[in-house]
N, C-alpha and C positions, 0 to 999 in steps of 0.2 A: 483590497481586491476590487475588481472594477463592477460598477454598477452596472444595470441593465441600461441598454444604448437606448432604444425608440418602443419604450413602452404604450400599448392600447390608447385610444382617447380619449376611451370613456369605460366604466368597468363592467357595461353589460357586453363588451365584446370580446372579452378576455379567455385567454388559451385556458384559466386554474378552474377547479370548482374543488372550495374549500368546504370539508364535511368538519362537523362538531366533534369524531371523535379520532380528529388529527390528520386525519388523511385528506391528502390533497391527490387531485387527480388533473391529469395534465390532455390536452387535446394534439397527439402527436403534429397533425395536419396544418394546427392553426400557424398563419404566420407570425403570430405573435412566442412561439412554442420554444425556438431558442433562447429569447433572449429570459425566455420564464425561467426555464429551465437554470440556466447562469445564475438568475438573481437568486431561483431557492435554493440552489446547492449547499449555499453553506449552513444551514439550520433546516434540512429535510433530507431522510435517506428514502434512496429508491424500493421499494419494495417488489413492488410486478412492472413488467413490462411487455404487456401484447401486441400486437400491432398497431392499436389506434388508440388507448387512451393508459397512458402509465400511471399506476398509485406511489405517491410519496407518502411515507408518514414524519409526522413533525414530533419528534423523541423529544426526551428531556439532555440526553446526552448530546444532540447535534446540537442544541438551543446553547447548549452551555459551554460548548465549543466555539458557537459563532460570538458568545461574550465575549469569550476568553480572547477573541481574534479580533476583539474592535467594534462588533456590532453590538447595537443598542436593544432595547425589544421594540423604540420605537421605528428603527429600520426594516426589520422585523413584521412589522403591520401594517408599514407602509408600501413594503411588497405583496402580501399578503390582499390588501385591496387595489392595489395597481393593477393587478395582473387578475382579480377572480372575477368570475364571470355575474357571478349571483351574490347579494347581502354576503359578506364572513360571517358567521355566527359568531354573536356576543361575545359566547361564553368561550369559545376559543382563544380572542385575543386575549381575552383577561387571562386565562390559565396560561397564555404565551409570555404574557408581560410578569404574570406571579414569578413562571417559573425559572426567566432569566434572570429576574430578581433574586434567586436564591444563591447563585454564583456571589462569591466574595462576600456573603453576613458574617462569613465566618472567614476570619485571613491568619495566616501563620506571619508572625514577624521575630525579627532577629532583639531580643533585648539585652541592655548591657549588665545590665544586672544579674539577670535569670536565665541569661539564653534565650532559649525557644518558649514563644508563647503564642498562643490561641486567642486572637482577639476578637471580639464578638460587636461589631454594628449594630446589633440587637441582641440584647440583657437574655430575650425570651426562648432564641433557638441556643445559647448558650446552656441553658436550665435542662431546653429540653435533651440536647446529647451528651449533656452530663448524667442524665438519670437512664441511658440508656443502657442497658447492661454490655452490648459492642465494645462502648468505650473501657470499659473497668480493664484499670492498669493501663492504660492508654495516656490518662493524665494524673498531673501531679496537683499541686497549692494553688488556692484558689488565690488572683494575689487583687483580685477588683470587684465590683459587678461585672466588669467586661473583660477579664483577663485571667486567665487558667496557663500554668506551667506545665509544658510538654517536654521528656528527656527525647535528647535529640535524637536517641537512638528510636525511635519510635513516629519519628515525624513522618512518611512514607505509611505504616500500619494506620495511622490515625488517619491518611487521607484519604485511603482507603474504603476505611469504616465510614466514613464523611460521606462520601458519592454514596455507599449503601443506604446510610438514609435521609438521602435528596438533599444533604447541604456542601455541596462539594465548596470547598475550601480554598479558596487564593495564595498560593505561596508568595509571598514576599520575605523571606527568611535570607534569601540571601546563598551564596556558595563560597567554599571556598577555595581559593586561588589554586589549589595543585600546585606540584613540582614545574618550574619554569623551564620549559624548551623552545628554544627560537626556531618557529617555523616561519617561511613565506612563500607567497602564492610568485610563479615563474610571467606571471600574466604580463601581455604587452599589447595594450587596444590598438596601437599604431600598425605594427606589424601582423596581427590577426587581421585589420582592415586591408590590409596589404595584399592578406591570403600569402604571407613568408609561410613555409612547410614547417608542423610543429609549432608555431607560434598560437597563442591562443585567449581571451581575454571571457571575463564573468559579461553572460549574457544578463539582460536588466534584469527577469524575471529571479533567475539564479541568485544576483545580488540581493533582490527585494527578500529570497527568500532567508539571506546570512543576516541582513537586518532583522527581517523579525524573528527569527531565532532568537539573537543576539539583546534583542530590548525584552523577549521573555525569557531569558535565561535559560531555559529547556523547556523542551514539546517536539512535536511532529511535523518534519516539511515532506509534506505531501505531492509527488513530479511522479507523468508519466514513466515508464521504460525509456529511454533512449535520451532523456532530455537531461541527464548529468549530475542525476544526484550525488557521485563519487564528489565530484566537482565543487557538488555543495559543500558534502559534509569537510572536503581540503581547505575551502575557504572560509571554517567556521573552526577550522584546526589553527589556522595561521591568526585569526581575530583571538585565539585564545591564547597561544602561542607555550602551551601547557604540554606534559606527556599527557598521550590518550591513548586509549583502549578500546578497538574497534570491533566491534562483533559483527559476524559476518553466518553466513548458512552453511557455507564446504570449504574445503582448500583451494577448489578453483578459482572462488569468489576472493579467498585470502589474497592470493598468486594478484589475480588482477586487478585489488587493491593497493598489492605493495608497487606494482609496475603503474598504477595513476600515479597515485602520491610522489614516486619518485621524479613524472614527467609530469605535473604540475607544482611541483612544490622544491623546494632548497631542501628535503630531507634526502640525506643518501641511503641506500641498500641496506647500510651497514647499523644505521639509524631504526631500522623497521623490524621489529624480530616477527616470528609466525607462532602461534601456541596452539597448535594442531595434534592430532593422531597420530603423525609420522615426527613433528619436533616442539619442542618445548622453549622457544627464545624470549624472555622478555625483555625490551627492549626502551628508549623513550617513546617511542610508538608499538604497541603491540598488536596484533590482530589474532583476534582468538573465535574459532569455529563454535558454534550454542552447542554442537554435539559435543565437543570433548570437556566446556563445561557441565553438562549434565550424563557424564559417565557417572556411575553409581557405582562403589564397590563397599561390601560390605554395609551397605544403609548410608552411606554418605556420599556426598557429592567430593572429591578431592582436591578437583580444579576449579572449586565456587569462589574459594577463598583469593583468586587471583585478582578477581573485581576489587575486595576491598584490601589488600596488602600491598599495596602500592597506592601515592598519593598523587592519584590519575586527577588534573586537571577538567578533562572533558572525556565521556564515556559516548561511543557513535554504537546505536546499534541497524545494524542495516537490514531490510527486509523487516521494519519492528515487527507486520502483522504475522510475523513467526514465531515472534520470541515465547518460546516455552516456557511453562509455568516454573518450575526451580530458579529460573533466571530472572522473570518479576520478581519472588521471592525473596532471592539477594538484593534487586533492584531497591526493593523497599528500605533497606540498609544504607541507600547510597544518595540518598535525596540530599545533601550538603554539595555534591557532585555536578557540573552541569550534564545532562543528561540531550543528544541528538538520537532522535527517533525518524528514521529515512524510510519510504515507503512509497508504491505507487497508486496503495489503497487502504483504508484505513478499515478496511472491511476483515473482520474473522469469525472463521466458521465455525470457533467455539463459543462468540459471541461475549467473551473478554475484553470488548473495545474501554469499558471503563475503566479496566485495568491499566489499560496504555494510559488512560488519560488523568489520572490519578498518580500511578508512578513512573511515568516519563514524560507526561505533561499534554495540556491543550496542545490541539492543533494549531501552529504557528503558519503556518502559509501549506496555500494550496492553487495550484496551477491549473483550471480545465485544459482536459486532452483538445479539447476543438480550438479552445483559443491558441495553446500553442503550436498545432497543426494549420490554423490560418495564419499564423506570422513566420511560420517556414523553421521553427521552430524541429518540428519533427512531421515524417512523411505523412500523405493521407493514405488512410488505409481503406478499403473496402470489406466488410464484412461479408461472407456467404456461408448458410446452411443450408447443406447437400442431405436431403431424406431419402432414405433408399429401405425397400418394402421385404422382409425377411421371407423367405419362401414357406411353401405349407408346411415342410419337415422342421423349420428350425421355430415357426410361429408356434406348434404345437408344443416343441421342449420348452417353448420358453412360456409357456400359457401352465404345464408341470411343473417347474421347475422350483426349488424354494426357493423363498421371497430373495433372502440373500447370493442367490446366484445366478438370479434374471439380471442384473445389472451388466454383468460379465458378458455371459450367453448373446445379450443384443452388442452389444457394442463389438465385439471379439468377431462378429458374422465373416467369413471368408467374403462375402460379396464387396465388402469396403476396401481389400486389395484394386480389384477393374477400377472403381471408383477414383482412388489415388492416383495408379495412371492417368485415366482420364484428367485430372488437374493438372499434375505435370506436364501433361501434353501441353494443356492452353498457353503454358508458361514456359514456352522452350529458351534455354539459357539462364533463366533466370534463379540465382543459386537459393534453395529451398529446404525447408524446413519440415519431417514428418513427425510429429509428435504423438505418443500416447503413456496409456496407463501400464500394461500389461506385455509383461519382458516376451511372450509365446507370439502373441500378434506380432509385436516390433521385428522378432525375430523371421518370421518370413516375409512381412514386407522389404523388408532389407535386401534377402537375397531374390525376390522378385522386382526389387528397383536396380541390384547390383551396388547399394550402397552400405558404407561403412552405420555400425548401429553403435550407438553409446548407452549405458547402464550404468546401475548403481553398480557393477562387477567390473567396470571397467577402470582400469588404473588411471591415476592423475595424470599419470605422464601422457599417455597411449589417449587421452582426452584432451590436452592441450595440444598433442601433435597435431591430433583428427578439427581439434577446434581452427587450427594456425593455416591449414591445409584447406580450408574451408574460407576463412577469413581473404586468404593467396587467390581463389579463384581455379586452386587446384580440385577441388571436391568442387559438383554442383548441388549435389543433395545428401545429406545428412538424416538417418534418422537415431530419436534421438526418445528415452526416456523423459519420466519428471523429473530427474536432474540438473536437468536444461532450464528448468521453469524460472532459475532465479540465480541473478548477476552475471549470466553469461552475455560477453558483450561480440557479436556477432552482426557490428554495419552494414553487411552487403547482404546479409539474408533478407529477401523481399515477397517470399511466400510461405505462408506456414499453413500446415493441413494439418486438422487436431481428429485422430481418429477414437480416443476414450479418457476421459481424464478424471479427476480422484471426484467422483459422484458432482455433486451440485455445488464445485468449490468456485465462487463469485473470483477469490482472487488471482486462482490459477488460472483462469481465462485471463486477465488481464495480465499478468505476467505472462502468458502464450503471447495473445498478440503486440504485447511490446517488445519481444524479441525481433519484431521486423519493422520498427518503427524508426529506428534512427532515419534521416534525409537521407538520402540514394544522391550519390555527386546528378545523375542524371535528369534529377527530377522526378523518376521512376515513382506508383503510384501501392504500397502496399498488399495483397493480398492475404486474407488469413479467412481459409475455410473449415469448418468442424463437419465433418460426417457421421451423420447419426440415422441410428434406425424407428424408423414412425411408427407409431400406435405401441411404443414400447417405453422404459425406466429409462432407457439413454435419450429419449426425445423428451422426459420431462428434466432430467437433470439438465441437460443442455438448455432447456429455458433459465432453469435457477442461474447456472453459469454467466448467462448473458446480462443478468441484472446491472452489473456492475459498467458493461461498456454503452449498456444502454441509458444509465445514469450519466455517460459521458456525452451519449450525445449520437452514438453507435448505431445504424439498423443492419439488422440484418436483412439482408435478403434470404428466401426461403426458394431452391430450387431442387424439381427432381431429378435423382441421379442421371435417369433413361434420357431427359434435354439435355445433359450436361454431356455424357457416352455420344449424345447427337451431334455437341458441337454447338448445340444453341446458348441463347443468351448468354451472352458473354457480359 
């Protein structure tokens, strides 16, 4: 990943101020605040973001992520005082350098003798998660000081229990090959240069990300919306050249899976099967929906057992920070498997990210939103939040109301209709995007916009029509449930107005506004507005929500409705 460009000259002038218990705190304003920002992403999560100075905190999990990715801890420290403003406290670096040190004491390797085994760097962290009670049943014969027999059905459970207590484990075990299917990538750099229609070639970034997948065998490549992860995960299908097993969020997403793969790759229609709600195909490419794997009938899961009864080469799961817990649960079965994890954030709001990282692996490569948005990569976008003030009758219900139904109450306000207009307006022609939470609101905006509305009631079909019709330049506005939130691929949408979405979900905003991020052929310049109600639960959830694009690099502007109805600042 690329280093920071034109760092401070000296460290008393620096954008950071590094606190002792992990948090770092960024100066929005400084000029030095970009390039800060870049160098700690990989080993700091965003936590708040106000307007003038954002808190990161430096985990043990992003630490042991940015090992996993290449960085050292001396890297690590050396950003840490490039960029702070004031002394780093001692005793931070030291617990930064202990704790990436703890990555890899313990490694799984492939042996020919015994199979799987737990190799220990150090005799002493060995002793100590053997006497851990976690482990019991977890391993076998003791066959060294430094080497314990693991059955391989258990290697996933025991990495698990590893990250729990702080010695996350280095797989080097090794995978094995799958059933052989020749796939290839349709790519041609000559003819994409060329701009031939339909011709198309791996952008650098795209490639850099199939390499390091590729050298760590499984993990996480982390790409905005619109910048091609399908793309990835086909050209990490073809390096493998294995049947694979692609998990996906709905049929929509199945649908515009099997129609990539087909126009990027040598696999035909007939090659792709769907294992959905509506059909059952498996095929040497299969794509299978996480809901119809975690149907439950009778205490069991029925279609779990399709991960492991076929000897899948490469498992792709798409949207990983979705993947529901039955489905880790298999996962952990499948660690012999390479394992792609595709995502545009690694962020979940159940807060199982070590689960990802444990049984589908470190994060492998990660693209910032800004840097590919300055190489033209994907559009820029501009942020706006639109506050608008609840009248005395609905401030009073909502000042009543229980705790659990003030959330609704504000965001649901009829006055966030004018408001919508009002946006629209600004954006005349330009095909647009209304999104929310709540099926009652959606449905009268719709017939106050006169436009078609999508649901979770709404058929595949009757969604693909409305989506193709939209795509055409026949629809200019669309609105549209959380549905829409993920794998809907939608080029020409260049506005999107977010009127209530699932509470303080970091990554449903970011999956909102990468629905209007792909490049515009015009150059055209994004917008994506959230309307919320002030001094209420939808003005704080909306902050939580922003964390994540504000960790990209995002500001929001804050405007009131009554300037906006005026026609000002634009």
């Amino acid at each position: 990943m690329p280093g920071p460009s034109t760092p401070p000259s000296t460290p008393s002038d620096g954008p950071l101020i590094v606190q002792s218990d992990r948090t770092v705190l960024l100066e929005v304003s400084h000029p030095g605040a970009d390039d800060a920002r870049r160098a700690i992403a990989p080993f700091a999560e965003l936590e708040r973001a106000p307007e003038h100075m954002h808190t990161y905190r430096i985990t043990p999990l992003a630490l042991w992520n940015a090992r996993a990715a290449g960085f050292d801890a001396e890297t690590v420290i050396h950003t840490l005082l490039t960029y702070s403003r004031f002394p780093v406290p001692h005793s931070l670096l030291t617990e930064t350098a202990e704790t990436m040190d703890r990555y890899g004491r313990l490694q799984l390797l492939a042996d020919p003798a015994h199979g799987l085994v737990l190799h220990a760097a150090d005799v002493a962290v060995l002793e100590e998660v053997m006497r851990s009670r976690r482990t019991t049943g977890l391993l076998g014969q003791r066959l060294g000081p430094a080497d314990v027999v693991v059955h391989p059905s258990e290697r996933g459970h025991l990495k698990q229990v590893l990250i729990k207590l702080g010695w996350p484990a280095e797989d080097l075990a090794g995978y094995v090959d799958g059933e052989a299917h020749p796939i290839a990538l349709r790519e041609d750099p000559e003819e994409a240069a060329a701009a031939v229609p339909g011709a198309f070639a791996l952008r650098p970034y795209q490639r850099q990300a199939v390499d390091a997948f590729w050298a760590g065998g499984s993990g996480v490549v982390v790409l905005p919306c619109g910048a091609g992860k399908t793309l990835v995960g086909a050209a990490c299908m073809a390096r493998s050249a294995t049947t694979t097993l692609i998990l996906v969020t709905n049929a929509v997403s199945a649908r515009q899976w099997k129609d990539e793969l087909v126009r990027f790759t040598t696999l035909t229609a007939e090659e792709i099967g769907e294992y959905s709600g509506a059909r059952k195909e498996v095929r040497p490419v299969t794509i299978a929906t996480y809901q119809v794997l975690t149907t439950k009938r009778k205490g069991v899961f029925p279609h779990l057992d399709l991960l492991d009864a076929h000897d899948w080469g490469l498992i792709v799961y798409d949207e990983v920070h979705l993947l529901p817990a039955p489905v880790f649960r298999m996962t952990a079965d499948l660690q012999a498997r390479r394992r792609l994890g595709l995502t545009a954030t690694l962020v979940r709001e159940d807060g199982r990210e070590d689960e990802v990282f444990s049984l589908i692996g470190p994060k492998r490569y990660d693209a910032p939103w800004k840097d590919l948005e300055s190489q033209g990569w994907i559009a820029p976008a501009q942020c706006t939040q639109v506050r608008l003030t609840l009248t005395e009758g609905e401030r009073m219900a909502y000042a009543t109301a229980e705790p659990e139904e003030r959330y609704r109450l504000a965001s649901t306000t009829p006055a966030k209709t004018g408001v919508v207009e009002a946006i629209l307006a600004r954006h005349p022609g330009e095909p647009a995007l209304v999104i929310g939470q709540y099926v009652d609101q959606l449905t009268e905006l719709a017939e106050r916009l006169d436009a078609p509305l999508i649901t979770g009631a709404t058929t595949v079909r009757e969604r693909q029509r409305l989506y193709d019709a939209f795509r055409a330049g026949e629809l200019g506005v669309l609105v549209v449930s959380k549905v829409a939130n993920f794998s809907i691929d939608l080029p020409g949408a260049s506005v999107a107005v977010q009127v209530s979405g699932a509470f303080g979900s970091r990554q449903e905003e970011a999956q909102r506004l990468g629905r209007i991020m792909r490049p515009k052929s015009d150059g055209r310049q994004a917008h994506f507005y959230t309307v919320v109600a002030r001094d209420t639960l939808d003005q704080d959830y909306a902050a939580h929500r922003q964390r994540f694009l504000a960790e990209q690099g995002y500001g929001y502007r804050i405007i009131d409705a009554h300037d906006l109805e005026a026609g000002g600042d634009h």
